[in-house]
N, C-alpha and C positions, 0 to 999 in steps of 0.2 A: 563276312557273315555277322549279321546281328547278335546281339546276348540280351537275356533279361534275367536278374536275380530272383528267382522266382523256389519257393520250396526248400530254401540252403543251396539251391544251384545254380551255376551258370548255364542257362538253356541256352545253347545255342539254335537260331533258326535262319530260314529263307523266305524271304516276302516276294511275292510276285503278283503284277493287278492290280486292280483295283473294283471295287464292287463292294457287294456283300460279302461278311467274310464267313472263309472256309479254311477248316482248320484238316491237314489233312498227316495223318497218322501210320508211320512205315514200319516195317515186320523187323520182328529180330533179327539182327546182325547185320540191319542193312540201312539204308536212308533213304530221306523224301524225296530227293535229286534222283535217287535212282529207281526206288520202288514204282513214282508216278514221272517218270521222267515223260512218256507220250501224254499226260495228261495235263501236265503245266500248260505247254504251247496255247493247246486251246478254251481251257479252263481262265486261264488268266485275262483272258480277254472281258469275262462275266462276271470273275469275282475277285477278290483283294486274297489273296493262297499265303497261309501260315502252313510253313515243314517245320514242327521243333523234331531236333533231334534228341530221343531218348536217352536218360541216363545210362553211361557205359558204351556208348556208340555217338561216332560220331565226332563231335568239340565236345559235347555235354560230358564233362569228365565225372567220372563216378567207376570208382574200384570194384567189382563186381564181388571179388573175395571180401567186402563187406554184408553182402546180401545184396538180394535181388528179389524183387515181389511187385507182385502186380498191381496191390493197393497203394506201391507209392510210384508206381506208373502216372494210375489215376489221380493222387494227389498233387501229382507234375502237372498234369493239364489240366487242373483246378486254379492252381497258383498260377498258371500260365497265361491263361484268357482272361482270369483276373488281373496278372500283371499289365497286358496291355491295353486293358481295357474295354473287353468283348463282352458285352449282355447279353447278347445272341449270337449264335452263329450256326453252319451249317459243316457237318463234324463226317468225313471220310477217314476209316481207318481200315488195315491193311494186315490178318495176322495177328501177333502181338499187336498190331496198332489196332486193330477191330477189338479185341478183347478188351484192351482200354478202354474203347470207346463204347462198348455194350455197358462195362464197369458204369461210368460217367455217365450213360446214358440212365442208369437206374435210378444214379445217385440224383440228378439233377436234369431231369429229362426238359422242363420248362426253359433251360437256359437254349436248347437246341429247337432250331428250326429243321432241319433233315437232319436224317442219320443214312449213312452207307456202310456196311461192313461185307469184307470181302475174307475169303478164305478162313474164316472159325465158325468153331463147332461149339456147341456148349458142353458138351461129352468129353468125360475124360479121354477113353478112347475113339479114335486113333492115333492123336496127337500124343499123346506119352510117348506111344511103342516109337513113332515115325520121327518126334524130336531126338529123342535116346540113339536112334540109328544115325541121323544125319547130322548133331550136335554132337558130335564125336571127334576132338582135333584129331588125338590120334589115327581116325579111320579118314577123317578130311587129308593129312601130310601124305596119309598112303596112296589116295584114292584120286583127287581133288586139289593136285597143288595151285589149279588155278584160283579156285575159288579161297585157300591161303593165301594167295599172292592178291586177290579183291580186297579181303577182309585186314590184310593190313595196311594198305591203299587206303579205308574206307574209314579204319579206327586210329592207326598207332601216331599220326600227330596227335593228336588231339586226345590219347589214353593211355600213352605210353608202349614201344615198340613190343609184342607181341599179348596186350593186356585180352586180345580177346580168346586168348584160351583159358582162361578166367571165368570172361562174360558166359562160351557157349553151354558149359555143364550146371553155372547158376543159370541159366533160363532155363534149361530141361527141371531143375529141382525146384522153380517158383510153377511150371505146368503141372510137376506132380504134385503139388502141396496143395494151388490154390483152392479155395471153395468154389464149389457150382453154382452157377443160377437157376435158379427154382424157378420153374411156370410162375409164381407171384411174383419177382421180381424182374420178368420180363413182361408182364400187363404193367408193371411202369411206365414202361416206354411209351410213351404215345405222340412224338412225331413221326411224322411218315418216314419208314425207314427202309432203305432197299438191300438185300442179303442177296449178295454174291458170292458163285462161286465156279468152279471149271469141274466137267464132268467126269475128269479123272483125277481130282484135287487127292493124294495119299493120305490127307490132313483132315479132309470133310467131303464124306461121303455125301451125294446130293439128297439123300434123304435127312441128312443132318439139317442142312441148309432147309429141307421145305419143311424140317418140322420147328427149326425157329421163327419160321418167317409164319405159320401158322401159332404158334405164340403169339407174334405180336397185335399189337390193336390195328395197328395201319401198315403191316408188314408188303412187299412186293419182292418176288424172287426171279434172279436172274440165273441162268444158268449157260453158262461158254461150253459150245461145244467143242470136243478134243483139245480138251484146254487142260494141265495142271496146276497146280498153287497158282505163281503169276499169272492171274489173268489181265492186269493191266497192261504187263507188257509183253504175255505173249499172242493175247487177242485186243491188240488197242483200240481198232476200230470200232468191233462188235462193245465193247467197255465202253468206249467212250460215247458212243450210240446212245445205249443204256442208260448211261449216267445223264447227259442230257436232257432223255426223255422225262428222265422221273425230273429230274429240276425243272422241265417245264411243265410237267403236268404237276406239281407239290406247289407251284411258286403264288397262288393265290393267299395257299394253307399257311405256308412259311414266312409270308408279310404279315397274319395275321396273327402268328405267334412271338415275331419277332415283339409288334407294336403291342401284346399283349404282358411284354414284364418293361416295369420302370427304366427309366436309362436314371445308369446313377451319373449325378454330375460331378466326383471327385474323382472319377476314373482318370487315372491319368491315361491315356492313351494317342498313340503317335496321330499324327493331322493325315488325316486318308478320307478318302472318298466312299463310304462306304455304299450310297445305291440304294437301290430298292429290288426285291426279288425279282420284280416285274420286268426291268431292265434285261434280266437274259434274253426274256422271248423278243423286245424288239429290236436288241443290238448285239447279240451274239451268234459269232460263223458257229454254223454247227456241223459242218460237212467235216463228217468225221476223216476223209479221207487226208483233209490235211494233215492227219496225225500221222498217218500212217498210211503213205497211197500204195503203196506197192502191197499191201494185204487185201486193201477194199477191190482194189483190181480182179486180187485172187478170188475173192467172194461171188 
């Protein structure tokens, strides 16, 4: 796995493809490998796919009993696509990874050609009450020893053996602290952006999801049915449908936003092919059942 010193950190990430690139952003306490694990396969064929893993998770080593906040979330993925040298790109986040990525999106909405966010709300609640119950080690040892036995699988090379009982009560105390986005800082945003989300999400109710996506300038809302949180991976098909369609029907908008900021030429950036939008619609499978046939069947 790659690193780049990016922010005072070692990010660690995953490259896969090649294309346009898509940076794509995983929920707390978990990773890009596993968060989009049906989405690589067939994603990667269209675009060049950056997974950094977040500080505290992950390789990305960061002590959580230092703090933990959202703004330097987004300061990671500033330094990051700066480090490797992305002027544009098209930004998938997931959760904590969407929250990032709305953050980022406000900050520097011009550097994005699409935005995807999946599973948040901009509402404090439900997410306090639903993080507070489920980012609980002690009720995960009692409850959830598998999901123990994931989450040290997923962190303790890379953070030291048990560091994420650490991590999961500073994430619950960076959701109750951080600030909201305001109706003005969501008409920021103005690449095409698709809000997702599963119609039994604990996290975000679907009226959350339609009333961000009616915030935005160029918003589209998806909605999984009998889906919770993971909708990537518990409806891949239907997801990966979805996603595809908006990259093809955004992919005129998003070449013209790409070609619309400078390329700097001291980027240092690794030698890849990076494509053209247009490329998905004439060389990418998009039979989503390759992701996942045994669902599309079911469908």
């Amino acid at each position: 796995m790659p690193t780049i010193r990016a922010n005072g950190l070692d990010i660690a990430y995953d490259i896969h493809g090649a294309g346009p690139p898509l940076v794509m952003l995983h929920g707390a306490t978990s990773l890009g490998r596993s968060d989009f694990a049906a989405q690589i396969p067939l994603f990667s064929r269209a675009f060049h796919l950056y997974l950094p893993e977040a500080r505290g998770h992950g390789r990305t080593r960061w002590d959580a009993a230092d703090g933990f906040r959202y703004d330097w979330l987004v300061d990671d993925l500033a330094a990051f696509v700066d480090g490797i040298g992305l002027e544009t790109f098209h930004l998938v986040g997931f959760s904590m990874g969407a929250m990032t990525a709305l953050q980022y999106a406000v900050r520097s909405p011009e550097r994005l050609r699409t935005l995807t966010v999946v599973g948040i709300t901009t509402q404090r609640e439900p997410r306090v009450s639903v993080a507070r119950r489920l980012m609980d080690p002690e009720r995960a040892d009692r409850e959830e020893p598998a999901w123990v036995a994931e989450l040290g699988r997923r962190h303790d090379a890379g953070q030291g053996v048990g560091a994420w009982r650490r991590l999961l009560p500073a994430i619950v105390a960076d959701i109750v602290a951080q600030p909201l986005l305001s109706p003005r800082d969501l008409r920021r945003i103005d690449p095409p952006t698709l809000v997702a989300c599963g119609d039994r999400d604990p996290f975000v109710p679907v009226d959350h999801a339609w009333g961000l996506r009616r915030q935005l300038p160029d918003g589209r809302l998806f909605v999984a049915p009998d889906c919770g949180h993971e909708v990537m991976s518990r409806k891949p098909s239907l997801f990966n449908e979805a996603l595809a369609g908006f990259f093809r029907s955004t992919a005129v908008v998003a070449s013209k936003r790409a070609e619309a900021v400078e390329v700097n030429p001291l980027a240092e950036a690794p030698v890849r092919d990076d494509g053209t939008d247009s490329d998905w619609l004439a060389e990418a499978g998009t039979d989503s059942a390759d992701a996942h046939p045994s669902e599309e069947a079911a469908r």
